[in-house]
C-alpha positions as CSV (number, residue, x, y, z in Angstrom):
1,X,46.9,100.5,133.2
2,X,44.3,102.3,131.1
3,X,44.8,103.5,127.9
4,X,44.0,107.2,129.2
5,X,47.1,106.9,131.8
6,X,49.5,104.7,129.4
7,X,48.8,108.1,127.0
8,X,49.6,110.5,129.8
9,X,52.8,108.4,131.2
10,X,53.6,108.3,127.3
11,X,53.4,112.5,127.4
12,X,55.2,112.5,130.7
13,X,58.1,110.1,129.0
14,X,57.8,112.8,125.9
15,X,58.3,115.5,128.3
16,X,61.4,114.0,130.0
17,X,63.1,113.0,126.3
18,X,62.5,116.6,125.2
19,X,64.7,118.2,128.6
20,X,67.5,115.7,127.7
21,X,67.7,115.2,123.9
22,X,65.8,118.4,122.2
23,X,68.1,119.9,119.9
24,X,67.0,123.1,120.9
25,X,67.5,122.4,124.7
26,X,70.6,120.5,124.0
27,X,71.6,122.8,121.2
28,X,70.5,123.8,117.8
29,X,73.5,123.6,115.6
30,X,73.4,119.7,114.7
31,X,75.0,118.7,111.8
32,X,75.0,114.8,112.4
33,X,72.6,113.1,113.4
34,X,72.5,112.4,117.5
35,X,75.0,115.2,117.9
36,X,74.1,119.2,118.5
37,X,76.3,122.1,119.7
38,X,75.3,124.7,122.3
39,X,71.9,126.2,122.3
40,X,71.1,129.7,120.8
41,X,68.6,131.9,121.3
42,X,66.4,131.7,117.7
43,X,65.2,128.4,116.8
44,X,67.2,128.2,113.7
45,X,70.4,130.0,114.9
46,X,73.4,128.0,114.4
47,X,71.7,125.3,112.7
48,X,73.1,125.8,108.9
49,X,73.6,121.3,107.6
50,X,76.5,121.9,105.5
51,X,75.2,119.3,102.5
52,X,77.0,118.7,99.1
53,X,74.6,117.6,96.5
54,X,77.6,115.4,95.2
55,X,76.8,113.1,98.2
56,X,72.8,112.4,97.3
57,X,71.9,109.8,95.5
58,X,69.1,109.3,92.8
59,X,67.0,106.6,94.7
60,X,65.5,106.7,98.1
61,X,66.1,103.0,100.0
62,X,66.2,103.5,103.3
63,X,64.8,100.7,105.1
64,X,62.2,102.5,107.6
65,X,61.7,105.4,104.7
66,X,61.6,103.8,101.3
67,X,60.5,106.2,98.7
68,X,60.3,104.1,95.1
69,X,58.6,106.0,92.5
70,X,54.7,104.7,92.2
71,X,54.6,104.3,95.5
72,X,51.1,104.7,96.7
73,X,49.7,104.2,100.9
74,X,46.0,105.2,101.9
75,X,45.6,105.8,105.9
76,X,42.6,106.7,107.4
77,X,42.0,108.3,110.8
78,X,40.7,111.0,113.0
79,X,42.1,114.9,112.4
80,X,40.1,118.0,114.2
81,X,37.3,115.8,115.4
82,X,36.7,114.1,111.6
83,X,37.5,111.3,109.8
84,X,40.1,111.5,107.6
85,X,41.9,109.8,104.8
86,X,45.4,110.5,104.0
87,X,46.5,109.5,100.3
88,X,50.5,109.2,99.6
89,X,52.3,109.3,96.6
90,X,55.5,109.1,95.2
91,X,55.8,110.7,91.6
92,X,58.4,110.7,89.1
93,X,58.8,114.1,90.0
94,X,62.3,116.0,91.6
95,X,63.2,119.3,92.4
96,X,66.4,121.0,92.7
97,X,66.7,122.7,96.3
98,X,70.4,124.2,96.6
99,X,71.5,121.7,94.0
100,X,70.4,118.4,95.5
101,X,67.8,116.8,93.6
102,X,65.1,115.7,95.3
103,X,61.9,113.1,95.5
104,X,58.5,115.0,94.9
105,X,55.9,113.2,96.9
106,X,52.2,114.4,96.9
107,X,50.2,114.1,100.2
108,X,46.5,114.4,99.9
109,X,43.9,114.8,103.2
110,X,40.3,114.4,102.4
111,X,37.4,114.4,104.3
112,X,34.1,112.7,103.0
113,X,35.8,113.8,99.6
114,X,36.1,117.0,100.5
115,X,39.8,118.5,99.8
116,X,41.6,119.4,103.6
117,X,45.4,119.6,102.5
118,X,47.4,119.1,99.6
119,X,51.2,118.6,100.5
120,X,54.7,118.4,98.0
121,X,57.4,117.5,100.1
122,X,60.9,117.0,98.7
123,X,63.4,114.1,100.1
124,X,66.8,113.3,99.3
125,X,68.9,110.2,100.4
126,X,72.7,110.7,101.0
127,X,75.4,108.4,100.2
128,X,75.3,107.2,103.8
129,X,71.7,106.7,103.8
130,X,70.0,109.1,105.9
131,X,66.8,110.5,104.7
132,X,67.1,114.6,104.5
133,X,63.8,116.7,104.3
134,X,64.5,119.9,102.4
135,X,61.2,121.3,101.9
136,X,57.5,121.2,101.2
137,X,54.8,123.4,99.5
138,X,51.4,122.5,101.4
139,X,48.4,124.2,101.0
140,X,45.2,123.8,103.7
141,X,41.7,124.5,102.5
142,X,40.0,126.1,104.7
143,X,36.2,126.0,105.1
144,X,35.6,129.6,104.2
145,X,37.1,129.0,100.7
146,X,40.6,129.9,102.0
147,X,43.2,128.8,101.7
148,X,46.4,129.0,104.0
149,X,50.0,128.3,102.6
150,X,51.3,128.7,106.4
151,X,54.1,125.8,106.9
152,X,55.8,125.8,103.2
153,X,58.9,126.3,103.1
154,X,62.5,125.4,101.0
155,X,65.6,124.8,102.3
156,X,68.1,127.9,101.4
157,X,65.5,130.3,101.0
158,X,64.9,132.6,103.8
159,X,66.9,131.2,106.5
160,X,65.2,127.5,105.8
161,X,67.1,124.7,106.9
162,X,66.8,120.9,105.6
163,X,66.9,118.4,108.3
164,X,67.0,114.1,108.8
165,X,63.6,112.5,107.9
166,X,65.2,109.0,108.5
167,X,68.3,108.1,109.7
168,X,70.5,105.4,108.2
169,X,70.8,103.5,111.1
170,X,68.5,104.8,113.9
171,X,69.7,104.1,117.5
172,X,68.1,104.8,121.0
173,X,68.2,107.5,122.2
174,X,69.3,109.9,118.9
175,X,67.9,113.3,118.2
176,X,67.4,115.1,115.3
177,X,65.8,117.9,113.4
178,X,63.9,117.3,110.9
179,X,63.4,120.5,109.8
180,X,64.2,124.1,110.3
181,X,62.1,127.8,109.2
182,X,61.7,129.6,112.2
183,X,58.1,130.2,113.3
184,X,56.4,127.7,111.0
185,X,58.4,124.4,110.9
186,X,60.7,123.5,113.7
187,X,59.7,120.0,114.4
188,X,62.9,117.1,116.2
189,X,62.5,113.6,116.3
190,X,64.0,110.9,119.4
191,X,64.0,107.1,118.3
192,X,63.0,105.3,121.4
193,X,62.4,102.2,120.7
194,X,63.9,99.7,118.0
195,X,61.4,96.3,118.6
196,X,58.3,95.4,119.0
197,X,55.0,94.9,116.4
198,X,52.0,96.9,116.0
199,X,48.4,95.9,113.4
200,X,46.8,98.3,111.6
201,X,44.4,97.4,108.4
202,X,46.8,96.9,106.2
203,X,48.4,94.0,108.5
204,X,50.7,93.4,111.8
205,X,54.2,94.9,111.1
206,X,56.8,93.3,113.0
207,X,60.5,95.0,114.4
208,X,59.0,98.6,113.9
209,X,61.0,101.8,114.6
210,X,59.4,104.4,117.0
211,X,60.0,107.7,117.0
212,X,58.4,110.7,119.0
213,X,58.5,114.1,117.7
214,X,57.4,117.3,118.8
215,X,57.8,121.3,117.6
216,X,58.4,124.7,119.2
217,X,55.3,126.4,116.9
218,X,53.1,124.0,119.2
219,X,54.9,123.8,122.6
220,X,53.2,120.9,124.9
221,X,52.5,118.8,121.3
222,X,53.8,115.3,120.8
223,X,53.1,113.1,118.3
224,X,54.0,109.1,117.7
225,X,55.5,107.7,114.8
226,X,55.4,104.2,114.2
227,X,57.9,103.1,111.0
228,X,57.8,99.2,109.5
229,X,61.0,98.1,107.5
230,X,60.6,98.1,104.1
231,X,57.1,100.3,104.5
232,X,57.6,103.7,106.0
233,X,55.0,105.5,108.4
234,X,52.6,102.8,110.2
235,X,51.0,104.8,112.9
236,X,50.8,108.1,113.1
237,X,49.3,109.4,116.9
238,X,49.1,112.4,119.0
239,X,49.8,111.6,122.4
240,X,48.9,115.2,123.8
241,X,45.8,117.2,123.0
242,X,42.6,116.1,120.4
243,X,42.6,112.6,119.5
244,X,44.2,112.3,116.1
245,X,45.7,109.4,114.8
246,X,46.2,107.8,111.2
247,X,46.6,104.0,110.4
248,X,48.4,102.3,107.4
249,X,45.2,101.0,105.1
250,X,47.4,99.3,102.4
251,X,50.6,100.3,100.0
252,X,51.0,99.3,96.8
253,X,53.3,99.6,94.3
């Protein structure tokens, strides 16, 4: 099979995960991970994670989302028909979103240099290991001098909900939300496969986790996430639309 029609049977597979497991098909008012209640109208409707911040911990150790301060991965690809390079960061930074304190890591987008995106996004790890996204404050630079702060948002402020990054122990076929702020951020994750190896630069990765995702603010979009144990993000790949993909160059730290 080519590689055009293994994409488009990937989509089509997409397609047919989204009608059975979407949490906004299936329902929008998850609370665990895998589960959801019946569906409402508004994309965030229902959907209020009751988390305690006595049940987060200080350090991020999930296996497939390991976030250890100093943490540093380069990936380079293709994004809007350029070359890319994507530069990752964990700092020693937290911030306190509805009492949870949570990992500050920086996300940097260049192009030949040139500044594209700057991105602080804020994790938090439970007691029982899952991964929770609660926010991020990303900023595009546009090429008229712009700049566009569309797709921030915090979890408790207007109506922004915190969703699983990473679950503790992901299993075929769970669903999740990752996040939740009507309009700008409304992107669920499937796992669909728990085996297998994929090479990139930085090396072959075996027993990865794969994941596709895909959002209401871009209906028809889905993306591929590859995840190695004890790495994080591998592969990053749109399976619909412009070619855009991003590829582990190394980690250190």
């Amino acid at each position: 099979m080519s590689k055009k029609l293994l994409v488009v049977a990937a989509a089509l597979s997409a397609a047919a995960t989204l009608a059975l497991w979407s949490p906004w098909a299936s329902g929008v008012g998850a609370t665990t991970p895998g589960r959801s209640a019946p569906a409402r109208a508004n994309a965030c409707s229902g959907y209020e994670p009751h988390l305690d911040p006595r049940n987060f911990v200080k350090v991020i150790d999930n296996p497939f989302f390991p976030l250890p301060v100093g943490r540093k991965w380069v990936y380079k690809g293709i994004k809007d028909g350029q070359s890319q390079i994507d530069r990752v960061v964990v700092t020693p930074r937290t911030k306190v979103v509805e009492g949870i304190t949570a990992t500050v890591v920086l996300d940097v987008a260049t192009h030949k240099g040139k500044l594209l995106e700057k991105t602080f996004d804020w994790y938090a790890q439970d007691r029982q290991g899952n991964v929770w996204y609660v926010g991020e404050n990303t900023t595009a630079y546009l090429p008229n001098g712009k700049k566009d702060k569309s797709g921030s948002w915090e979890s408790g402020v207007h109506d922004g909900e915190p969703g699983i990054i990473m679950e503790a122990n992901p299993k075929i076929p769970d669903a999740y939300r990752q996040e939740c702020f009507s309009g700008q951020a409304e992107d669920a994750a499937w796992v669909v496969n728990r085996t297998g190896s994929v090479t990139v630069p930085f090396g072959t990765v075996r027993g990865v986790l794969t994941t596709l995702e895909a959002t209401r603010v871009e209906p028809g979009a889905y993306d591929q996430k590859i995840y190695g144990r004890g790495i994080g993000i591998v592969v990053e790949h749109a399976l619909t639309g412009e070619p855009e993909i991003a590829k582990l160059v190394s980690m250190t730290g």
